[in-house]
PDB file of N, CA, C and O in Angstrom:
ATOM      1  N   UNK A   1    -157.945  60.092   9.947  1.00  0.00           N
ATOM      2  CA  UNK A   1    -158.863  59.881   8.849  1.00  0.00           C
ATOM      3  C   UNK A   1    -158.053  59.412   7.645  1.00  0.00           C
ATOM      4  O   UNK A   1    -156.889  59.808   7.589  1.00  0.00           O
ATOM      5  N   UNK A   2    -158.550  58.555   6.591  1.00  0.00           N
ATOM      6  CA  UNK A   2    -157.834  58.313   5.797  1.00  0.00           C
ATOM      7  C   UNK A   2    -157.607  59.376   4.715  1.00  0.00           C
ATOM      8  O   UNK A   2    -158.403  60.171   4.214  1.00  0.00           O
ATOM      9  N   UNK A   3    -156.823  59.252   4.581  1.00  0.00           N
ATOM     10  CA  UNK A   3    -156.196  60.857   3.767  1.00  0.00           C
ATOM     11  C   UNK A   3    -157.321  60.850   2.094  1.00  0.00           C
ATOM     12  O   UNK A   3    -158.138  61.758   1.940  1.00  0.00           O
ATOM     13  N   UNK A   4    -157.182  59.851   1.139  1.00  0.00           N
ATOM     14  CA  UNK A   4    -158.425  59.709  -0.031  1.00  0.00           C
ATOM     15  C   UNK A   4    -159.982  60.218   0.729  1.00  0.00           C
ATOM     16  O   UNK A   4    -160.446  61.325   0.455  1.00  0.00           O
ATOM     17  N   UNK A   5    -160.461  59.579   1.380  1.00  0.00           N
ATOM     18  CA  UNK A   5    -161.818  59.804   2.177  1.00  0.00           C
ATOM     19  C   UNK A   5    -161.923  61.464   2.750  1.00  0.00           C
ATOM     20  O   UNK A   5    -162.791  62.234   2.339  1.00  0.00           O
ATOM     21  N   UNK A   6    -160.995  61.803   3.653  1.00  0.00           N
ATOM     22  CA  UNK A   6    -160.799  63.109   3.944  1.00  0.00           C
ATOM     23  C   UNK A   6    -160.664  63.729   2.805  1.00  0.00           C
ATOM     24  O   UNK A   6    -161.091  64.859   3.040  1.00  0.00           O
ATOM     25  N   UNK A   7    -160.301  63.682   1.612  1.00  0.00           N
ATOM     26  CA  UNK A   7    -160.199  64.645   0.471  1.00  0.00           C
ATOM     27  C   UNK A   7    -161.392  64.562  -0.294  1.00  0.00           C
ATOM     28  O   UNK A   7    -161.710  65.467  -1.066  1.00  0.00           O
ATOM     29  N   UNK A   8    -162.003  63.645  -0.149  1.00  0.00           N
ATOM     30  CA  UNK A   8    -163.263  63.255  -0.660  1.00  0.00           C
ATOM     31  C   UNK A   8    -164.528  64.247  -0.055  1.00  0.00           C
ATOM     32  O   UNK A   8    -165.393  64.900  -0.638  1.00  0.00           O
ATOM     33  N   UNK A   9    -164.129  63.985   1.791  1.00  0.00           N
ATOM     34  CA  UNK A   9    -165.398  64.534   2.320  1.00  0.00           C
ATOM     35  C   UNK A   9    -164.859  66.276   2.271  1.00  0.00           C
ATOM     36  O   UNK A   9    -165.788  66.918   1.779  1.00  0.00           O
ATOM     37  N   UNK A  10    -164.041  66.915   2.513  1.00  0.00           N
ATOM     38  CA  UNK A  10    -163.628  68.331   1.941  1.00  0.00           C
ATOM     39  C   UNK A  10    -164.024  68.972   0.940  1.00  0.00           C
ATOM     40  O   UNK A  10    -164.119  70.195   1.045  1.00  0.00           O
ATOM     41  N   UNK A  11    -164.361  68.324  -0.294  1.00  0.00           N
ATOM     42  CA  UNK A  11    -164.998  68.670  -1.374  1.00  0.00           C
ATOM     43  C   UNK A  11    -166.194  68.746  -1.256  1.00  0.00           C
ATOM     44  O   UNK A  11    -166.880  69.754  -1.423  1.00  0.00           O
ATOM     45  N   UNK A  12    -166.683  67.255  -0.836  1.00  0.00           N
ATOM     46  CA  UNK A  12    -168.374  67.553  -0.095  1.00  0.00           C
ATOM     47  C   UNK A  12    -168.720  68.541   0.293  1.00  0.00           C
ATOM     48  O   UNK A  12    -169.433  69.262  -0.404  1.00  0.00           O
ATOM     49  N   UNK A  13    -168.292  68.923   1.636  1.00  0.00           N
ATOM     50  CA  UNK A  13    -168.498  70.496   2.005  1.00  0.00           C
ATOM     51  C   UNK A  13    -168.247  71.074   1.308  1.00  0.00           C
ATOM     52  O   UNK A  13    -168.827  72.123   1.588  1.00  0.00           O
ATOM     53  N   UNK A  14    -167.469  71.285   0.031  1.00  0.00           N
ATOM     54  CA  UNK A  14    -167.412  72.775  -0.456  1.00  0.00           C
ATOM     55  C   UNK A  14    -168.461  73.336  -1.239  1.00  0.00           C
ATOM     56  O   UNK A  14    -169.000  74.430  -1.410  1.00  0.00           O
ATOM     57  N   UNK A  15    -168.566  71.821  -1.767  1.00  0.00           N
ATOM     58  CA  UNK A  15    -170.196  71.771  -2.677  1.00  0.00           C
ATOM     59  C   UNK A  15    -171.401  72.145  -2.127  1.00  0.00           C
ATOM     60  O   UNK A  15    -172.334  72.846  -2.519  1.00  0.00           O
ATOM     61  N   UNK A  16    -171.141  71.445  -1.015  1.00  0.00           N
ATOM     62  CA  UNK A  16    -172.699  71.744   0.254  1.00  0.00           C
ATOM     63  C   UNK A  16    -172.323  73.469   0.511  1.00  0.00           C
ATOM     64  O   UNK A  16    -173.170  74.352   0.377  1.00  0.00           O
ATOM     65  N   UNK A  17    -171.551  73.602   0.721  1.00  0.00           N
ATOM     66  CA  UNK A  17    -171.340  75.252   0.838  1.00  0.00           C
ATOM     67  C   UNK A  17    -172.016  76.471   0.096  1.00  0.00           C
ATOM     68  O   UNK A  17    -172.554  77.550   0.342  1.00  0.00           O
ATOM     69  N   UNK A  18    -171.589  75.473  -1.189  1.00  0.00           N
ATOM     70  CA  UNK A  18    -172.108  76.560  -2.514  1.00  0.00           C
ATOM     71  C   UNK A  18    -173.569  75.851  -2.315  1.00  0.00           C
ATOM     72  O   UNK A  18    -174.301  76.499  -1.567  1.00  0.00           O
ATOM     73  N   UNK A  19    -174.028  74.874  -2.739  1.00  0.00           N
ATOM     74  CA  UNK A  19    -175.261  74.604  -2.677  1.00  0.00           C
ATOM     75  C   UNK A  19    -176.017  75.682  -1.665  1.00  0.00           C
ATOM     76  O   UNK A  19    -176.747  76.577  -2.091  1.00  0.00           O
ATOM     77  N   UNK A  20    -175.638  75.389   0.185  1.00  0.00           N
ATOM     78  CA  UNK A  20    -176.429  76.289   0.619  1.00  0.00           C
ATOM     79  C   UNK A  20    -176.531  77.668   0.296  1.00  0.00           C
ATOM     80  O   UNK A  20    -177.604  78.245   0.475  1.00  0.00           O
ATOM     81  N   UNK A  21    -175.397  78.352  -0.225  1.00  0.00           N
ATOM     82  CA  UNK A  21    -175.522  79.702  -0.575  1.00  0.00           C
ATOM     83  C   UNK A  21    -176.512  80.149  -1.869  1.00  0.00           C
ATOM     84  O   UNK A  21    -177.093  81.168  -2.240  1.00  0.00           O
ATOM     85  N   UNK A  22    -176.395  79.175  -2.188  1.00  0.00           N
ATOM     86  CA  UNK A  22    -177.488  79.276  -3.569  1.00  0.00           C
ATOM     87  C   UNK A  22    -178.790  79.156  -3.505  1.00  0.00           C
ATOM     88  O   UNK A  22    -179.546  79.616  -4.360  1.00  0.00           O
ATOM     89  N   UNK A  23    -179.230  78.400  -2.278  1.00  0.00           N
ATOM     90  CA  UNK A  23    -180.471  77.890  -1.310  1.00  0.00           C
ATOM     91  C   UNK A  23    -180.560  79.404  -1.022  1.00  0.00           C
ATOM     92  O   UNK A  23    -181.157  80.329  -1.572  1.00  0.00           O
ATOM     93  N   UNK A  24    -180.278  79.372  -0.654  1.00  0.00           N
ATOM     94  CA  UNK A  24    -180.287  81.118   0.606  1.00  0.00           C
ATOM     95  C   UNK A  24    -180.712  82.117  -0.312  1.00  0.00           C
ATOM     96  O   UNK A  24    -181.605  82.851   0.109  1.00  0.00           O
ATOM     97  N   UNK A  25    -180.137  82.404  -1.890  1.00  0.00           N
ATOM     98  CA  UNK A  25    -180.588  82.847  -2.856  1.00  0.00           C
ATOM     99  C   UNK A  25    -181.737  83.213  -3.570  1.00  0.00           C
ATOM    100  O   UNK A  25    -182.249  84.255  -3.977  1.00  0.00           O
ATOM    101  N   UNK A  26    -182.089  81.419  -3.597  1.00  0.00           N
ATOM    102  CA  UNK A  26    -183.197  81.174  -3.931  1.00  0.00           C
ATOM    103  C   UNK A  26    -184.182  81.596  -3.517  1.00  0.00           C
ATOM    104  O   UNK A  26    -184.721  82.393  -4.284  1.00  0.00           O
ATOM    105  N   UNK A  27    -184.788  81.375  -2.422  1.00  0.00           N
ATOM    106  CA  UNK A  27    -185.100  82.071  -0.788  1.00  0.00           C
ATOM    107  C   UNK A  27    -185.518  83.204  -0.905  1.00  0.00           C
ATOM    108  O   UNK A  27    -186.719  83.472  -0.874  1.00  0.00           O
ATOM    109  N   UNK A  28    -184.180  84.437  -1.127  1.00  0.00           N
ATOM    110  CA  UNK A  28    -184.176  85.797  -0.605  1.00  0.00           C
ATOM    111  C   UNK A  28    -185.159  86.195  -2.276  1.00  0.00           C
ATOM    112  O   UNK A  28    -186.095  86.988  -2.376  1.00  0.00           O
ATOM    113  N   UNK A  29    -184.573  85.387  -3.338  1.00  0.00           N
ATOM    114  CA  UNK A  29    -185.372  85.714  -4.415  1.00  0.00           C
ATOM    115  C   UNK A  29    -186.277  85.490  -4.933  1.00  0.00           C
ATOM    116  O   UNK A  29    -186.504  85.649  -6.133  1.00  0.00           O
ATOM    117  N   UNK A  30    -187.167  84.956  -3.882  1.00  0.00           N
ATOM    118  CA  UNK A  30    -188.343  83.754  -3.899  1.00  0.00           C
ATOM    119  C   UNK A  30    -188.602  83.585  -5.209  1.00  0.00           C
ATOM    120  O   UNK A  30    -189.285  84.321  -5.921  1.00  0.00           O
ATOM    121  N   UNK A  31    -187.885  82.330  -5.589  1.00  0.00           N
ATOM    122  CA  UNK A  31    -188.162  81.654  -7.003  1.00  0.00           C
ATOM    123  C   UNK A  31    -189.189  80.819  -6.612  1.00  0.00           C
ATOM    124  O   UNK A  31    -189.648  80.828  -5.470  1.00  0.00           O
ATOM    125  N   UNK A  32    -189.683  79.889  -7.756  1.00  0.00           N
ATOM    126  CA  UNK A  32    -190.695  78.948  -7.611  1.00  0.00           C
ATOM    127  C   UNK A  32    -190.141  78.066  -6.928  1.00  0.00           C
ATOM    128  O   UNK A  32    -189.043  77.533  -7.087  1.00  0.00           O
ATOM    129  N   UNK A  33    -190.988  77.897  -6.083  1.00  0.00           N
ATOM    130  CA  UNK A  33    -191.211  77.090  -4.909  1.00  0.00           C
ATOM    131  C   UNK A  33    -190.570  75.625  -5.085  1.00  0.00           C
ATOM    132  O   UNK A  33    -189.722  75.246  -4.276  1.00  0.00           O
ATOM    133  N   UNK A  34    -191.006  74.760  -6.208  1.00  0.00           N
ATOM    134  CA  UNK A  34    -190.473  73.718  -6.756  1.00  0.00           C
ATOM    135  C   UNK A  34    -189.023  73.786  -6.741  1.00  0.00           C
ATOM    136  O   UNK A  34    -188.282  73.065  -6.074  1.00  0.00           O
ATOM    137  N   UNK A  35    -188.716  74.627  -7.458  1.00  0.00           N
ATOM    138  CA  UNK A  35    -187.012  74.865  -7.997  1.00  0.00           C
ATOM    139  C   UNK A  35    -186.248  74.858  -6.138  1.00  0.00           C
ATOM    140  O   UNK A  35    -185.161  74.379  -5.815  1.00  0.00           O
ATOM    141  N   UNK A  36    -187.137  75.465  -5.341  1.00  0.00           N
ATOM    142  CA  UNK A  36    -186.240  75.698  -4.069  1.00  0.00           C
ATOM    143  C   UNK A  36    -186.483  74.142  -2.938  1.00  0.00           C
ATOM    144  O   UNK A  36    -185.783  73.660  -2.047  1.00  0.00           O
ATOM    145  N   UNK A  37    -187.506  73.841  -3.398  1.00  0.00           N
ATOM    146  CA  UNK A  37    -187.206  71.906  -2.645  1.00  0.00           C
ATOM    147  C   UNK A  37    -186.205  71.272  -3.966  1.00  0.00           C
ATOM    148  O   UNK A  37    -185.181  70.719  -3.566  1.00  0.00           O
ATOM    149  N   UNK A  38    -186.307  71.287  -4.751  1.00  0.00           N
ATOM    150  CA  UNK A  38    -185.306  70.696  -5.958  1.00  0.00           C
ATOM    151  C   UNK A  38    -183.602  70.960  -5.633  1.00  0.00           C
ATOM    152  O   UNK A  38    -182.630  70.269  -5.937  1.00  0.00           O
ATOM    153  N   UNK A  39    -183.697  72.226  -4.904  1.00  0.00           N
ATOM    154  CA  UNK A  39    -182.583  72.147  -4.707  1.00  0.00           C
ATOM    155  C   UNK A  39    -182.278  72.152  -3.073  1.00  0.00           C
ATOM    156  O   UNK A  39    -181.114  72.186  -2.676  1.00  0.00           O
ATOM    157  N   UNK A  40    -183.275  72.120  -2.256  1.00  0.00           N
ATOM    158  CA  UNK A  40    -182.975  71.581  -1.270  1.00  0.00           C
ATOM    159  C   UNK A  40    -183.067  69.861  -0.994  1.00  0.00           C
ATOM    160  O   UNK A  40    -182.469  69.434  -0.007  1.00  0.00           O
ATOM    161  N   UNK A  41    -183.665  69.090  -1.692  1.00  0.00           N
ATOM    162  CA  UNK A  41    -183.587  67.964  -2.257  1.00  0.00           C
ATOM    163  C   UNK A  41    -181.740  67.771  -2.539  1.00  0.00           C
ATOM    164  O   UNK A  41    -180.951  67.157  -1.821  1.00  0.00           O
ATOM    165  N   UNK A  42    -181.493  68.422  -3.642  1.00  0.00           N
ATOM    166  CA  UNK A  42    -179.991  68.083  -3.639  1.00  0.00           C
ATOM    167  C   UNK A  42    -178.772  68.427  -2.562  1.00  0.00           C
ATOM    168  O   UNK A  42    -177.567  68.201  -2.678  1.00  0.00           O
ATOM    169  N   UNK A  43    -179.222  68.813  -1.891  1.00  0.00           N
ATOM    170  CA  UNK A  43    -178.433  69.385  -0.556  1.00  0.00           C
ATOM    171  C   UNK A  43    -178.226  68.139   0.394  1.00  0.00           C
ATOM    172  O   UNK A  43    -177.227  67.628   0.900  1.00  0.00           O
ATOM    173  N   UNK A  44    -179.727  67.830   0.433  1.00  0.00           N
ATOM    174  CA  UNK A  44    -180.032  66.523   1.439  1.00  0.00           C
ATOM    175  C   UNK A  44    -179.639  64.863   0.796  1.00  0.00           C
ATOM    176  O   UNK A  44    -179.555  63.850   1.491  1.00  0.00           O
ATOM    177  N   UNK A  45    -179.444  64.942  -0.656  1.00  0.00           N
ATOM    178  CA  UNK A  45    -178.363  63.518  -1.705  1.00  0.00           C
ATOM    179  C   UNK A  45    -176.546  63.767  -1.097  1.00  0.00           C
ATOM    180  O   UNK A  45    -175.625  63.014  -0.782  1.00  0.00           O
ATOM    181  N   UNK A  46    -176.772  65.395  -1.188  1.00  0.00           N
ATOM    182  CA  UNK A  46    -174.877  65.662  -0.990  1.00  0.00           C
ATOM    183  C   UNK A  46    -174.715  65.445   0.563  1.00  0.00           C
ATOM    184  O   UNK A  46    -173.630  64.968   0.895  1.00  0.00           O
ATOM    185  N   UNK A  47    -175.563  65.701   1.507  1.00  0.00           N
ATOM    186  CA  UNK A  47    -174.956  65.199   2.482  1.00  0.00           C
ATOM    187  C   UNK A  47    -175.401  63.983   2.792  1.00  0.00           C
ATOM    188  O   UNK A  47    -175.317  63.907   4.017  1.00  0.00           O
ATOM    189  N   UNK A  48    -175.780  63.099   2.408  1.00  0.00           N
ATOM    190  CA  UNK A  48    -175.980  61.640   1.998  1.00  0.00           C
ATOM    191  C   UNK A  48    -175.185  61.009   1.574  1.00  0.00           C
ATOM    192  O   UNK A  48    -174.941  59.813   1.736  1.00  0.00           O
ATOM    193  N   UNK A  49    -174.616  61.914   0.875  1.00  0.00           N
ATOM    194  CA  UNK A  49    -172.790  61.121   0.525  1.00  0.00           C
ATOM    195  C   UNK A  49    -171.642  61.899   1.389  1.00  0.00           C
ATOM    196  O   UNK A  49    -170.651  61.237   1.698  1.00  0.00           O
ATOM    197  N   UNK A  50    -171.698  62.908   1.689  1.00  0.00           N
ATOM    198  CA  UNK A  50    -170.795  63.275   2.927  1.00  0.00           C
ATOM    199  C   UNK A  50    -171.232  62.267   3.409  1.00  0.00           C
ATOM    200  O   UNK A  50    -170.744  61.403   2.679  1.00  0.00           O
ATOM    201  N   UNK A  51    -172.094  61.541   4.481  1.00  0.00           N
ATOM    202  CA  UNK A  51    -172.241  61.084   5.741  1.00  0.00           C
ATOM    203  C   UNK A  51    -171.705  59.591   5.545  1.00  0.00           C
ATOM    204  O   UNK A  51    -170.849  59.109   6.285  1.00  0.00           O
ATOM    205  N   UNK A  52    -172.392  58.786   4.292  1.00  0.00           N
ATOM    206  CA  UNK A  52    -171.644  57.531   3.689  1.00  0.00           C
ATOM    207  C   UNK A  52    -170.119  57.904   3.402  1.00  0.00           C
ATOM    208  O   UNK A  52    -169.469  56.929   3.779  1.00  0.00           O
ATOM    209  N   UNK A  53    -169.296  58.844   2.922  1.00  0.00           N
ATOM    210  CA  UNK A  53    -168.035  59.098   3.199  1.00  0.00           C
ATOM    211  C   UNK A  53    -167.612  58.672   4.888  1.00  0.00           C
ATOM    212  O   UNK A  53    -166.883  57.702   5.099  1.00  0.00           O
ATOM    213  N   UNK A  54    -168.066  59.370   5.825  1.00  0.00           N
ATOM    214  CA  UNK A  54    -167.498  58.971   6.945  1.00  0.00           C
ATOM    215  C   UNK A  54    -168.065  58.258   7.967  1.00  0.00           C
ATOM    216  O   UNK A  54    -167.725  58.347   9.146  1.00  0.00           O
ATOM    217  N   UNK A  55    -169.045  57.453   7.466  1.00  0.00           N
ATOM    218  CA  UNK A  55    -169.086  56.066   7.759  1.00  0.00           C
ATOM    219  C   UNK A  55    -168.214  55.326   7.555  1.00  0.00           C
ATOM    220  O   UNK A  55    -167.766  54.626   8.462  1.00  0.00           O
ATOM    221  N   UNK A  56    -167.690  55.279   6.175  1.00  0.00           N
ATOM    222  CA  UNK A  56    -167.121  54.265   5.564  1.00  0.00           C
ATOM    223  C   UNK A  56    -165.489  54.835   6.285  1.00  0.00           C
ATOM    224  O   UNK A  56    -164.691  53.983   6.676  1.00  0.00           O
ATOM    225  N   UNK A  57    -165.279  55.787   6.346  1.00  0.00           N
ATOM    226  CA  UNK A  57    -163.889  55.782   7.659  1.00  0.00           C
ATOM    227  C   UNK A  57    -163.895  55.314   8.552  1.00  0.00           C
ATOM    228  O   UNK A  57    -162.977  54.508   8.700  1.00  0.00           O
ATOM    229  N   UNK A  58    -164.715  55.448   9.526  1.00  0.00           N
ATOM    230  CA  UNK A  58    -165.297  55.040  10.813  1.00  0.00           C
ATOM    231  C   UNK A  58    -165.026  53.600  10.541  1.00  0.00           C
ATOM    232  O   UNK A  58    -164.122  53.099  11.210  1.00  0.00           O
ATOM    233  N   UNK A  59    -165.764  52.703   9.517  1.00  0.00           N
ATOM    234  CA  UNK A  59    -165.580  51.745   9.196  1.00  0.00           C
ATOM    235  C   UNK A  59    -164.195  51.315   9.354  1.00  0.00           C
ATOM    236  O   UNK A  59    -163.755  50.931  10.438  1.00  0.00           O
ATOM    237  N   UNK A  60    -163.634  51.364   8.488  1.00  0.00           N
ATOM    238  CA  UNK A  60    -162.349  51.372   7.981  1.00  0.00           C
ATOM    239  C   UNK A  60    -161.356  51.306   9.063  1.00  0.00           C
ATOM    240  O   UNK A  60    -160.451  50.472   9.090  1.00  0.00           O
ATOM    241  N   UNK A  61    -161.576  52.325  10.067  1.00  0.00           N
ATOM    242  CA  UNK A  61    -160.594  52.572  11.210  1.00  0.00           C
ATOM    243  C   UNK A  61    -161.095  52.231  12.328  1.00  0.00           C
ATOM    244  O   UNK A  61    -160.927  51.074  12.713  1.00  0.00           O
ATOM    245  N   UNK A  62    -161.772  53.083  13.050  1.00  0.00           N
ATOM    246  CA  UNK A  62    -162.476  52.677  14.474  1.00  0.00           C
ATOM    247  C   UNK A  62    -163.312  51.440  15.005  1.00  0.00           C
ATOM    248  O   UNK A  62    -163.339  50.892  16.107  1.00  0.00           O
ATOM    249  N   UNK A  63    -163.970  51.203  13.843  1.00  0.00           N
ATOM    250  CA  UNK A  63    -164.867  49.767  14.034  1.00  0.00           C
ATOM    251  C   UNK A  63    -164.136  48.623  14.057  1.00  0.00           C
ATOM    252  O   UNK A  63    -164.160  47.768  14.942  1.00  0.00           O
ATOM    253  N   UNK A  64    -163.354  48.629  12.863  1.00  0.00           N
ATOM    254  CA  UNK A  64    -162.049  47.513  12.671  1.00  0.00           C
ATOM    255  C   UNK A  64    -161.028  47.343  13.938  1.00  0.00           C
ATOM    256  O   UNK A  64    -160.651  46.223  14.283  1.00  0.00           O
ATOM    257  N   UNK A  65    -160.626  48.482  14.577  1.00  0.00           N
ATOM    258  CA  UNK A  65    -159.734  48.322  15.298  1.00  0.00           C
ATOM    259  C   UNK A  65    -161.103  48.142  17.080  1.00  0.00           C
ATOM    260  O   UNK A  65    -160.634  47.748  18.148  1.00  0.00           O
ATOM    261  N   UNK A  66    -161.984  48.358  17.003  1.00  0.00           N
ATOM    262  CA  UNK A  66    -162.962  47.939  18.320  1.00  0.00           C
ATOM    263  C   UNK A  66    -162.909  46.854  17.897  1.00  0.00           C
ATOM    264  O   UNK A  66    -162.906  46.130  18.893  1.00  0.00           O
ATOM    265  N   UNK A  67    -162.845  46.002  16.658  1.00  0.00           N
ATOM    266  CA  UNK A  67    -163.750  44.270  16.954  1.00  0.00           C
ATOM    267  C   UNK A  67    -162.430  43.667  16.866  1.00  0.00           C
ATOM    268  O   UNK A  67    -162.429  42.591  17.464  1.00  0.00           O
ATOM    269  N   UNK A  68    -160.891  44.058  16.156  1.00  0.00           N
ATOM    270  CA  UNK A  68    -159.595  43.588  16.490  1.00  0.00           C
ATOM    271  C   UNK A  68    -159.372  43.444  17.838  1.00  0.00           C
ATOM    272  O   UNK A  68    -159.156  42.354  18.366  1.00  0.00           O
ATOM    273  N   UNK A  69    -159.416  44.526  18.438  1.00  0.00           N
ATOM    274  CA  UNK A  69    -158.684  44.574  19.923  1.00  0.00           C
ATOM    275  C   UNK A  69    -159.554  43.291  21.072  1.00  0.00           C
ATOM    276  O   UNK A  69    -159.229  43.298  22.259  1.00  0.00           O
ATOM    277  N   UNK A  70    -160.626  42.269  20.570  1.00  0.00           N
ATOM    278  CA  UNK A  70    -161.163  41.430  21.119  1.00  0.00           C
ATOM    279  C   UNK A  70    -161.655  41.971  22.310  1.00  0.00           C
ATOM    280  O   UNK A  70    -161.944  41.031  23.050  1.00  0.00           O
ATOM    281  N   UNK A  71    -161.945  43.324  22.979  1.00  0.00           N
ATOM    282  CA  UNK A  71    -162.550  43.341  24.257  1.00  0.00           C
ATOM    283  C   UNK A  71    -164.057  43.799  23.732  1.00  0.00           C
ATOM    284  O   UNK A  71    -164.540  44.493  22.838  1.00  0.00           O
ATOM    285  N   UNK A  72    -164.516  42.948  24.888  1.00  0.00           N
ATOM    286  CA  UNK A  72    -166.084  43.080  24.645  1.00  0.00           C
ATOM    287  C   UNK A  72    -167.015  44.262  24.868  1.00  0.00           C
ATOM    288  O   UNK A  72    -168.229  44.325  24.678  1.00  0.00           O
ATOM    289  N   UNK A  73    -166.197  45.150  25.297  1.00  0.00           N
ATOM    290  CA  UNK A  73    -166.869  46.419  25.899  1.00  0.00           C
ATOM    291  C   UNK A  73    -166.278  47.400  24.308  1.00  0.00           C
ATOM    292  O   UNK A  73    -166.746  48.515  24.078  1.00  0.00           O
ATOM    293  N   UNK A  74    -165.414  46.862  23.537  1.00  0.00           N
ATOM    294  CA  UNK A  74    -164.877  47.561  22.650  1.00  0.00           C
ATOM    295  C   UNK A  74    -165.740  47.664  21.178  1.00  0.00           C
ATOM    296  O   UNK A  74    -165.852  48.533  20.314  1.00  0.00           O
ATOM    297  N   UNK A  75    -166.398  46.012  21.420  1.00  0.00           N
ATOM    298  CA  UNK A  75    -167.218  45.384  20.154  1.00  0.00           C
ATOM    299  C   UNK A  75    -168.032  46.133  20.541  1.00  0.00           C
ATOM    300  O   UNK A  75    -168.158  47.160  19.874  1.00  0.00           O
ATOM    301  N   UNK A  76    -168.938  45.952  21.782  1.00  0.00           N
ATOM    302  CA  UNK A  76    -170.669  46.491  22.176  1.00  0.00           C
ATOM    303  C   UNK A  76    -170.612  48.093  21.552  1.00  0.00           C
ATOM    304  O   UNK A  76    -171.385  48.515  20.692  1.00  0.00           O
ATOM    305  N   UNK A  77    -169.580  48.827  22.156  1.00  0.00           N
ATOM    306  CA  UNK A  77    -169.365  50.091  21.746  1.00  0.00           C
ATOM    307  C   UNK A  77    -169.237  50.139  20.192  1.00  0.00           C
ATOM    308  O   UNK A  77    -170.064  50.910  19.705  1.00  0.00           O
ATOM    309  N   UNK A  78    -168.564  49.630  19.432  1.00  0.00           N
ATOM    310  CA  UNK A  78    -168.754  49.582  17.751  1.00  0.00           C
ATOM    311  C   UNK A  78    -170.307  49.181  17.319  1.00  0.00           C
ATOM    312  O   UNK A  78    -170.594  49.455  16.154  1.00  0.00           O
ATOM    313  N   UNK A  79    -171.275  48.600  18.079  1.00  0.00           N
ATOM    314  CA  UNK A  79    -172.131  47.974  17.682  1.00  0.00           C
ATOM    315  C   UNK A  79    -173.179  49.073  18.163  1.00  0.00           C
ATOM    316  O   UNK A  79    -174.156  49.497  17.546  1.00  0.00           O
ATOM    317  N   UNK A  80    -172.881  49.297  18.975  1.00  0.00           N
ATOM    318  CA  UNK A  80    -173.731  50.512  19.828  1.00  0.00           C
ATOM    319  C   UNK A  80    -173.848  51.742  18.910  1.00  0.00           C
ATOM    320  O   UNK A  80    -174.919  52.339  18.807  1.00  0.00           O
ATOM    321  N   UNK A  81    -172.731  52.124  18.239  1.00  0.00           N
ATOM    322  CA  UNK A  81    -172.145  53.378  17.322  1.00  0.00           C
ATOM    323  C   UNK A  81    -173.195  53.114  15.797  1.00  0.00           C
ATOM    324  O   UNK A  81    -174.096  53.796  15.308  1.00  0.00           O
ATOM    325  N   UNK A  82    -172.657  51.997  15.448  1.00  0.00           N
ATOM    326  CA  UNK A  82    -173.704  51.693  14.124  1.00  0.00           C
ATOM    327  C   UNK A  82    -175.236  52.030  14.140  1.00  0.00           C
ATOM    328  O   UNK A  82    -175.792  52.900  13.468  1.00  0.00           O
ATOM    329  N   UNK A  83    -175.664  51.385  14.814  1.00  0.00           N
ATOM    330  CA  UNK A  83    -176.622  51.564  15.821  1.00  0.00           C
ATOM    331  C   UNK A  83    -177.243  52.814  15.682  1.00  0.00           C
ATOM    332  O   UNK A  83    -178.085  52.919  14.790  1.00  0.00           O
ATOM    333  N   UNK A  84    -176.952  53.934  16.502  1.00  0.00           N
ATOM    334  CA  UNK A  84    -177.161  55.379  16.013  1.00  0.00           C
ATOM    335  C   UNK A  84    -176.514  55.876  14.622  1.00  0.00           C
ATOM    336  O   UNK A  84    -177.119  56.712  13.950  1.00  0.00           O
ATOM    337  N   UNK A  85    -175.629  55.501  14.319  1.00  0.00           N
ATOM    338  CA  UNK A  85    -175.495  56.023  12.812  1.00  0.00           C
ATOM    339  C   UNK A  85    -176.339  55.848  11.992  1.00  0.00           C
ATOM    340  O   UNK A  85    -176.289  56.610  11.026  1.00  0.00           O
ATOM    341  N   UNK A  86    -177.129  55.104  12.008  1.00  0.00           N
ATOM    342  CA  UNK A  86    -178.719  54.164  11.660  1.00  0.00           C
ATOM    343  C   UNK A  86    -179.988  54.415  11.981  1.00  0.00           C
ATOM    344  O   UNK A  86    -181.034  53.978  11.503  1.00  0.00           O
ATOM    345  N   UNK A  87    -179.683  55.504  13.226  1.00  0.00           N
ATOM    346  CA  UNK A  87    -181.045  56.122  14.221  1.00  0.00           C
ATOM    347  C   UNK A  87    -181.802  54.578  13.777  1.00  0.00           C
ATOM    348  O   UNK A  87    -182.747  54.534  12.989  1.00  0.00           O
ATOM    349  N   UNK A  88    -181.065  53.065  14.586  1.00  0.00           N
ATOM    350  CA  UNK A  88    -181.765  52.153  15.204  1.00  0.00           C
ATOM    351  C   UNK A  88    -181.602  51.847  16.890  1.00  0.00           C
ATOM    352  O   UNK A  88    -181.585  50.749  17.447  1.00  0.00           O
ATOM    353  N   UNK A  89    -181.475  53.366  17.565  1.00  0.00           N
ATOM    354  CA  UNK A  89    -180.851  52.679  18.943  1.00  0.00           C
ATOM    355  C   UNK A  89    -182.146  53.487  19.331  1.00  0.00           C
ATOM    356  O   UNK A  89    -182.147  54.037  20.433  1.00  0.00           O
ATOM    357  N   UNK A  90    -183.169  53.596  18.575  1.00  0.00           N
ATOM    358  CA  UNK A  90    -184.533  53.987  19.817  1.00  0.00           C
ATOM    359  C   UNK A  90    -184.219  55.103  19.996  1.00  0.00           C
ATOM    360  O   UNK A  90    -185.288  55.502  20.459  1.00  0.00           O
ATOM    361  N   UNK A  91    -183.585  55.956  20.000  1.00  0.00           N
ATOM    362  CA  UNK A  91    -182.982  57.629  20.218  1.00  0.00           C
ATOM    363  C   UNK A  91    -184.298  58.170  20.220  1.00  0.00           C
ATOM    364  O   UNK A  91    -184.467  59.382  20.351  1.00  0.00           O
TER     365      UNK A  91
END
């Protein structure tokens, strides 16, 4: 993984961490209802950027090096991968 991106997505989780614990909070302390999609709303932006974090590795490394290495079973497989990262493969 690239070492910037990996330090990037580490933090993500730590945030998503606290976020869910605070969810869970919310919850056990049944606040208004609003306030607890508001912040499950922000749970579901942060891992929206976790997941664009390691795309953009994936990118970076695995995809690049499937459509370098010129074999065609290497491309289909990079193309195949996007594909579900996208939930466009009909899943």
């Amino acid at each position: 993984m690239i070492e910037d991106i990996q330090k990037r997505a580490l933090h993500r989780t730590r945030i998503l961490e606290g976020q869910l614990r605070g969810l869970g909070r919310m919850i056990e302390n049944e606040d208004y209802c609003m306030d607890i999609i508001t912040q499950s709303r922000a749970i579901q932006r942060s891992l929206e950027s976790l997941n664009r974090l390691l795309l953009e590795n994936h990118l970076r490394t695995h995809v690049t090096h499937m459509f370098e290495s010129g074999a065609e079973d290497d491309r289909e497989q990079a193309v195949a991968e996007l594909l579900r990262a996208f939930d466009f493969d009909g899943r």
